[in-house]
NUKOLSE-921602 format. One record per residue (C-alpha): x, y, z; residue in one letter. Coordinates in pm, whole numbers, plus 32768, in hexadecimal, padded with zeros to 4 digits. Layout:
BEGIN
+------+------+------+-----+
|    u |    v |    w | res |
+------+------+------+-----+
|    X |    Y |    Z |   a |
...
+------+------+------+-----+
***
This chain:
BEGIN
+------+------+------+-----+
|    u |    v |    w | res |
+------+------+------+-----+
| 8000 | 8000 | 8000 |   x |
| 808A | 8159 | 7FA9 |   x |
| 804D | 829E | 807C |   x |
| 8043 | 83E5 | 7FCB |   x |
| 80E3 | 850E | 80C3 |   x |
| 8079 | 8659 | 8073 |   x |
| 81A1 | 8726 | 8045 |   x |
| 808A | 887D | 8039 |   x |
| 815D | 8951 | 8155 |   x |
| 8096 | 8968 | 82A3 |   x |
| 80B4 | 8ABC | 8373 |   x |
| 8137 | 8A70 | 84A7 |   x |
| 7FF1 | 8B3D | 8545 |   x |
| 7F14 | 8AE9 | 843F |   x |
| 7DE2 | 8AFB | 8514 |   x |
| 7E03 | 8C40 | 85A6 |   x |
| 7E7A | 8CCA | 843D |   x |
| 7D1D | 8C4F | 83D5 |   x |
| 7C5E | 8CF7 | 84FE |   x |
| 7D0A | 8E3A | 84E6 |   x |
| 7CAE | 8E49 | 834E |   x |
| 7B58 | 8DE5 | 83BB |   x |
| 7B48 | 8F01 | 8480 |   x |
| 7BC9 | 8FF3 | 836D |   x |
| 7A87 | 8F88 | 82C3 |   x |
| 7981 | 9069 | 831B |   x |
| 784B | 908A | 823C |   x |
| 7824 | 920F | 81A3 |   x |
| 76AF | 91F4 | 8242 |   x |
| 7747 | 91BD | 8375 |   x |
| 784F | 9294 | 8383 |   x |
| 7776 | 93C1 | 8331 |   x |
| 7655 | 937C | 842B |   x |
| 777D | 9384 | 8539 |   x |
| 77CC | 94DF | 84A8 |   x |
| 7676 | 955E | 84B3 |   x |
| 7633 | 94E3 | 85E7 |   x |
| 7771 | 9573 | 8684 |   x |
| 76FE | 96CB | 85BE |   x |
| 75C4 | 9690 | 8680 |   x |
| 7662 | 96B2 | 87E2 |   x |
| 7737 | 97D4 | 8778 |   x |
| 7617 | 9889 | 86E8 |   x |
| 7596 | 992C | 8849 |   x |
| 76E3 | 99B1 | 88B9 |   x |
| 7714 | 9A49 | 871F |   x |
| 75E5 | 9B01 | 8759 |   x |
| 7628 | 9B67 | 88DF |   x |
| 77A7 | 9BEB | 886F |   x |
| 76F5 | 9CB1 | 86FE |   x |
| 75D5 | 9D6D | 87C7 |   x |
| 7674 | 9DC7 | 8911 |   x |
| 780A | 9DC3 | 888E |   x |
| 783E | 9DE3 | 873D |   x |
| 771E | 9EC4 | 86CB |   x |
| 7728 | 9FC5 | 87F2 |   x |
| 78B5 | 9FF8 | 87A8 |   x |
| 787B | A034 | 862C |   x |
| 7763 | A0E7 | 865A |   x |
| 785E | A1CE | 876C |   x |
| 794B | A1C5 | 863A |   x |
| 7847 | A26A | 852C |   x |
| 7796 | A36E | 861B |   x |
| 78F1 | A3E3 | 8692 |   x |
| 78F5 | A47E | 8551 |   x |
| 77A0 | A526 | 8561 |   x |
| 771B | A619 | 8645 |   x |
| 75CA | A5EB | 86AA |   x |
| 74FA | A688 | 87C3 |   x |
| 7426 | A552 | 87E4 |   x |
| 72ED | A603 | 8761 |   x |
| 7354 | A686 | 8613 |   x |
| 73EF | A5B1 | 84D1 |   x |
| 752E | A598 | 852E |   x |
| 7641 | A658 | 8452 |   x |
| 7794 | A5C6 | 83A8 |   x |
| 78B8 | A682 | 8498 |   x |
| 79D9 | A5C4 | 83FB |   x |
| 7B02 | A5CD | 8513 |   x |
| 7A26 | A6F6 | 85B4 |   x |
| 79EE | A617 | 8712 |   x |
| 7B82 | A5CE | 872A |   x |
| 7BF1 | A721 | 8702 |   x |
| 7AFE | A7A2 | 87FB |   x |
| 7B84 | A6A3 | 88EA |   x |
| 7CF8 | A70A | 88AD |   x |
| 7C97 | A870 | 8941 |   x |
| 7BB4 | A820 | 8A5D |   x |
| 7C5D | A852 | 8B80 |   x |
| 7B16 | A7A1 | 8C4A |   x |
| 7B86 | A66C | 8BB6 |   x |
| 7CBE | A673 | 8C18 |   x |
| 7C73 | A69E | 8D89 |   x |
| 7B7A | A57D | 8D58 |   x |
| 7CBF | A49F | 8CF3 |   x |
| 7D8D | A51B | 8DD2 |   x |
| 7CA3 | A4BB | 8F12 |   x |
| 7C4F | A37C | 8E81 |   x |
| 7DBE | A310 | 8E39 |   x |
| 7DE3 | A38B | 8FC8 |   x |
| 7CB4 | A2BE | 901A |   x |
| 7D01 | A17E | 8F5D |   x |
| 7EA0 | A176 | 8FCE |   x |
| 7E1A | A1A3 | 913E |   x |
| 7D22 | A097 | 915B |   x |
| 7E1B | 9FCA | 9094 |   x |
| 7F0A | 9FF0 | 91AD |   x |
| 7E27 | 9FE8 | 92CC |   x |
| 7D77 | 9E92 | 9249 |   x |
| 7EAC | 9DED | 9201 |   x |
| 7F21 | 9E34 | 9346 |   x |
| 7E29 | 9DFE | 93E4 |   x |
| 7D86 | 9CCF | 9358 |   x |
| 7EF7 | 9C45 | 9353 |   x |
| 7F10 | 9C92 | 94DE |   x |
| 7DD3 | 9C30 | 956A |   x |
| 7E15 | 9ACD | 944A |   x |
| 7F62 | 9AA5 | 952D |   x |
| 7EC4 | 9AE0 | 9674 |   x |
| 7D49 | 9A0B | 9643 |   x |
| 7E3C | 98CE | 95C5 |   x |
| 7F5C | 98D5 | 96AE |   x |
| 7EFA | 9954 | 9811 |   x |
| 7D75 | 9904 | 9832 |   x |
| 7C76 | 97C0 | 988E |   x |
| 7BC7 | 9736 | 9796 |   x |
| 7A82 | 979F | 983A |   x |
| 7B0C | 98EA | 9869 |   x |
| 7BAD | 98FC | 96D4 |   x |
| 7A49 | 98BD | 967C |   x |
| 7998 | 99F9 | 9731 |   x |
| 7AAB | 9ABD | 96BB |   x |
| 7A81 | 9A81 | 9561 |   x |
| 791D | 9A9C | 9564 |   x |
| 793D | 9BE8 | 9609 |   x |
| 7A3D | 9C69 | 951B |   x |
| 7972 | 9C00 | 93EB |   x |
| 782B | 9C5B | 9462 |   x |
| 784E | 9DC3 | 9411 |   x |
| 787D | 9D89 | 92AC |   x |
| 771B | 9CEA | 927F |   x |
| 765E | 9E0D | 92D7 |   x |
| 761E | 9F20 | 91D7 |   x |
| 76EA | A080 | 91A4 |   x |
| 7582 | A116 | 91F3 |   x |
| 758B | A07F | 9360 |   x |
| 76F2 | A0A7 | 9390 |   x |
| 76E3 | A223 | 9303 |   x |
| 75CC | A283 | 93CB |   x |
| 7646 | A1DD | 951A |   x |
| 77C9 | A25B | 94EC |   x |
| 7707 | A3D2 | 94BD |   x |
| 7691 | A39A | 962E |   x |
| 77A4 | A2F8 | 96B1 |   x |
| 7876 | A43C | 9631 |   x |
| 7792 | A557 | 9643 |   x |
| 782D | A68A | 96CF |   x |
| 76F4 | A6D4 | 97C3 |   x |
| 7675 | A5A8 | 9850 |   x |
| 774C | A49B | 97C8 |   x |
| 77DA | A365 | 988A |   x |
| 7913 | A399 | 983C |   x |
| 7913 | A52A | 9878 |   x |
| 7874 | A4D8 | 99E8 |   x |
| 799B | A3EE | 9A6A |   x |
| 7AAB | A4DB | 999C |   x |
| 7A27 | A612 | 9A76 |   x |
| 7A1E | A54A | 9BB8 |   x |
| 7B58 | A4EB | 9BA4 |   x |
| 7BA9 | A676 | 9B95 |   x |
| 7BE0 | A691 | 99FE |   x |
| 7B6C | A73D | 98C1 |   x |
| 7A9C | A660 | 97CE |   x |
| 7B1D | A6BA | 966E |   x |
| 79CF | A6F9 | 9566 |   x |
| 79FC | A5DD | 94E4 |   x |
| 78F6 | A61B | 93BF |   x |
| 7933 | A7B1 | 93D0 |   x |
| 7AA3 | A7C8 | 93C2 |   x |
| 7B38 | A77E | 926F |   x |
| 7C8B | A70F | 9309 |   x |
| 7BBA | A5FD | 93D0 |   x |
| 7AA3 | A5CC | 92C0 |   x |
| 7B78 | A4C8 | 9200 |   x |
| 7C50 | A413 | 9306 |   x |
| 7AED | A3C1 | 93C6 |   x |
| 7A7E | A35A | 9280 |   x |
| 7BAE | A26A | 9231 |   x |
| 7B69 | A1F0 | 93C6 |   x |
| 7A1C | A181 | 938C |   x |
| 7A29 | A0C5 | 9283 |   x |
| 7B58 | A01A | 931B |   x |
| 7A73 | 9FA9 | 942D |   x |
| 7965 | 9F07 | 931B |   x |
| 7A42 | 9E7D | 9234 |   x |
| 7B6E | 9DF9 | 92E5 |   x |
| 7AC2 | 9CBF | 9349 |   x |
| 7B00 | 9C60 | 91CA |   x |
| 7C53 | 9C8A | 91E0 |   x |
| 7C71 | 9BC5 | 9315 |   x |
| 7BD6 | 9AB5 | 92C1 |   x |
| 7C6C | 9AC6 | 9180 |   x |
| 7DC0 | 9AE8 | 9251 |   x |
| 7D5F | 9993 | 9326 |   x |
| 7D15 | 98E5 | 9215 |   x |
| 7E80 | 9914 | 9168 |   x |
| 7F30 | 9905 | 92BD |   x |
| 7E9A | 9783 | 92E9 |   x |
| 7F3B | 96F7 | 91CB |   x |
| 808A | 9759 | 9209 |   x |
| 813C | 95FA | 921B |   x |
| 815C | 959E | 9363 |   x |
| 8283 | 94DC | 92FE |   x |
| 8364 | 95FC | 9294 |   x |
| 82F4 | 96B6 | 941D |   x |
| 8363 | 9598 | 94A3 |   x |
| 84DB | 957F | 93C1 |   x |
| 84F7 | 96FD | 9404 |   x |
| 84E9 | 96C1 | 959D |   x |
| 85EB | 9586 | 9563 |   x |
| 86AF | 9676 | 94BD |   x |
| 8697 | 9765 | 95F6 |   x |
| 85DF | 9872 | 9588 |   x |
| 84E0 | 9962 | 965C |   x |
| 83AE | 99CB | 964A |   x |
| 83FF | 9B1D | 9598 |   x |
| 84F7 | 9A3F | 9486 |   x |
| 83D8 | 9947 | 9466 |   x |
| 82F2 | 9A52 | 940E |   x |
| 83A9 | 9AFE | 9335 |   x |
| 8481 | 9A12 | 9278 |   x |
| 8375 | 98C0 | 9270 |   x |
| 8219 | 997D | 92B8 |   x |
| 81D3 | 9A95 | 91E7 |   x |
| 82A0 | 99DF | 9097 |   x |
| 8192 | 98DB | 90A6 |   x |
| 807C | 99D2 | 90B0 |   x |
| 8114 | 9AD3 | 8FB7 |   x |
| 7FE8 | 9A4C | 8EB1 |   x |
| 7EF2 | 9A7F | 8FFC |   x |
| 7F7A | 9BDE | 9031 |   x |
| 7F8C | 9C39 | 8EB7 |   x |
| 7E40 | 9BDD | 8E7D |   x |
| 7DB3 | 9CC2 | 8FC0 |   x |
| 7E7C | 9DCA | 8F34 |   x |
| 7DD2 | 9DA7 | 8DD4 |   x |
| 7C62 | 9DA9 | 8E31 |   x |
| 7C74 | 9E8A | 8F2C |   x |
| 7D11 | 9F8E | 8E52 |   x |
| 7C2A | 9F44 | 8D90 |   x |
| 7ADF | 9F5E | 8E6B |   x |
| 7B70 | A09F | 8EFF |   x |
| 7B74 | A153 | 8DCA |   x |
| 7A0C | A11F | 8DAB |   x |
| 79CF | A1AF | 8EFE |   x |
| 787E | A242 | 8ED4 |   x |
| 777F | A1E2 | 8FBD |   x |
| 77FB | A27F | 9136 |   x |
| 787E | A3D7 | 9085 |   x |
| 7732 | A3FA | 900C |   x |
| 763F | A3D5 | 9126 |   x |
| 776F | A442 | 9229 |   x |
| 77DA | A55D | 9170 |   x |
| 76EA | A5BC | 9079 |   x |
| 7791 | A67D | 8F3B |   x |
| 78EF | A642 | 8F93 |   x |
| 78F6 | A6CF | 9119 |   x |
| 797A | A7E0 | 9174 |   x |
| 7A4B | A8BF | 9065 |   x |
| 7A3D | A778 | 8FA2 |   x |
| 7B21 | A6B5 | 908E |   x |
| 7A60 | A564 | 905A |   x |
| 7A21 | A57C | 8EE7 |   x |
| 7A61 | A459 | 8E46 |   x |
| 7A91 | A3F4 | 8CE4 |   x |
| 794C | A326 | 8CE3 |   x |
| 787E | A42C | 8D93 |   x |
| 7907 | A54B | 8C8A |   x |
| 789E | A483 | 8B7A |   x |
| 773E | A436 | 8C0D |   x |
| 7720 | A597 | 8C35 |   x |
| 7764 | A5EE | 8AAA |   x |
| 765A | A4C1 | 8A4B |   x |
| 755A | A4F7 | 8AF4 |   x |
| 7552 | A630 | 8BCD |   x |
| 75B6 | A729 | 8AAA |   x |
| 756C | A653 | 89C3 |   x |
| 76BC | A63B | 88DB |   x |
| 76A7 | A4D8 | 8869 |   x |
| 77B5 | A4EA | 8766 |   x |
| 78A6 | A5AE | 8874 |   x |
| 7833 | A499 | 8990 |   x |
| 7878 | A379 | 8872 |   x |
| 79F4 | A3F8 | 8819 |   x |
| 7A2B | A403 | 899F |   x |
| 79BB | A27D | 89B8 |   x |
| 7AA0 | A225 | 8890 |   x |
| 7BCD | A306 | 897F |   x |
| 7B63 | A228 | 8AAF |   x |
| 7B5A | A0DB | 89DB |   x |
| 7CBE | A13B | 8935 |   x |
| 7D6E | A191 | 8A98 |   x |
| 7CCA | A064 | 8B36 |   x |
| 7D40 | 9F8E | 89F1 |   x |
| 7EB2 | A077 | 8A27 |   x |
| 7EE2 | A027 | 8B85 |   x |
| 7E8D | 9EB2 | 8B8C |   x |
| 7F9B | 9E91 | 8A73 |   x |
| 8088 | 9F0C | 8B1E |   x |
| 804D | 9E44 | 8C48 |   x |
| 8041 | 9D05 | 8B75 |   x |
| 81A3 | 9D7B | 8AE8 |   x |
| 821D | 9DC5 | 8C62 |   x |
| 81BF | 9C71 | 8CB2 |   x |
| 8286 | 9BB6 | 8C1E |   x |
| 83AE | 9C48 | 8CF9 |   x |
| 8322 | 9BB6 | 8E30 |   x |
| 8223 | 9B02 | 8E1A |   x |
| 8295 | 9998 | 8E67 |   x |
| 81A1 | 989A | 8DCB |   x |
| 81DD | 9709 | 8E54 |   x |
+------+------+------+-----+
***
């Protein structure tokens, strides 16, 4: 009897070659109901980012170039808006207390919400880390309305809380509210007490996953406390820190809500007038809509500016694992 050996080369993983170009083998019909259905899903976050993203900012972009009183057809000003803005010195006092306002409550809530971070995981119970961090976060839940209205008590230069226990203790209560060299530093306090429980728990959150392991190698090695903090600690939460730094540049900017019911129209010589505020007033208290749209494209391009920059600083020390 003869046996006939195929001499038709076998791949050595001839199976899984198989199943891998069965896989390659999609039907067309299938391959495009995937696609439509994956359209499908996208389709409600297209049409959340064109009406309240994407068509707002172009339509910023075309009425910069118009003037329009809201009331009237509006009227082709070319670069009108921008050279306006170049000359008006109420702008730039807007900027310049708004730059003040967002570079201190970037310090304070760094600080801050880095310091309390430090103190809630090191020193405290866990009974008594929970109540703290409730307490600290607690204020940012309630409204600018409540807070504004209740921090207007608490400092009022008559009858205030605050103004009581300053004059028994046989001192002067600034005007907080009157003054315009307290108008903005009470403002900047304020919101340091609403916000900062962000930060902090923002702060905890990048503080608990620092390796432990690389604590423990820096103590082997000898090092304190202060050595520990500095040379271990804050390199592992450099992305932590960098990203508090972004957003709450980013949210101070936009400050809006306590200069406006605190301080109505800027305080007092226009010591609390913000960028937001200034442009609210050109929109829709004197009704310049083209002015009030070139100011949103300036507060979009210094927002855009800034952030760039920090991106570009960050890659100098910011230490990602």
């Amino acid at each position: 009897m003869t046996t006939t050996v195929s001499t038709r080369p076998v791949p050595p993983d001839g199976g899984a070659a198989r199943a891998r170009a069965g896989a390659r083998r999609v039907r067309p019909g299938r391959r495009s109901r995937d696609q439509r259905i994956g359209y499908l899903f996208l389709t409600p976050a297209a049409l959340l980012f064109v009406v309240f993203v994407a068509g707002p900012f172009v339509a910023a972009v075309a009425l910069s170039f118009y003037s329009w009183d809201l009331l009237t057809a509006a009227e082709f000003n070319g670069l009108g808006n921008f050279t306006e803005m170049a000359g008006d010195p109420l702008l730039y006092r807007a900027l310049g207390n708004t730059f003040l306002f967002a570079l201190a409550s970037v310090v304070t809530h760094v600080v801050g919400g880095l310091l309390l971070a430090l103190a809630v995981n090191r020193t405290m119970s866990r009974v008594l880390s929970y109540f703290v961090r409730t307490a600290l976060f607690f204020p940012f839940v309630i409204s600018w309305a409540a807070v504004a209205l209740l921090w207007r008590y608490v400092l009022d230069p008559t009858f205030g809380v605050v103004t009581h226990y300053v004059g028994e203790a046989g001192l002067t209560s600034p005007d907080w509210f009157i003054d315009p060299d307290w108008a903005l530093p009470a403002i900047i306090g304020i919101d340091l007490w609403h916000t900062i429980g962000f930060t902090f728990v923002i702060m905890l959150a990048g503080l608990q996953t620092v390796p432990a392991q690389l604590i423990e190698a820096a103590r082997c090695d000898g090092a304190n406390r202060r050595q520990i903090l500095w040379h271990v600690t804050l390199p592992a939460m450099s992305p932590t820190i960098f990203f508090a730094v972004v957003i709450t540049f980013i949210g101070a900017f936009q400050v809006f809500d306590p200069v406006q019911i605190i301080t109505p129209q800027g305080g007092p010589d226009n010591s609390t007038l913000t960028i937001v505020m200034y442009l609210y007033q050109k929109g829709f208290q004197t009704f310049q809509a083209g002015y009030a749209a070139a100011v949103s494209l300036l507060v979009f391009a210094v927002m855009l500016v800034v952030t760039l920059v920090q991106f570009w600083g960050a890659r100098k020390w910011v230490h990602h694992q």
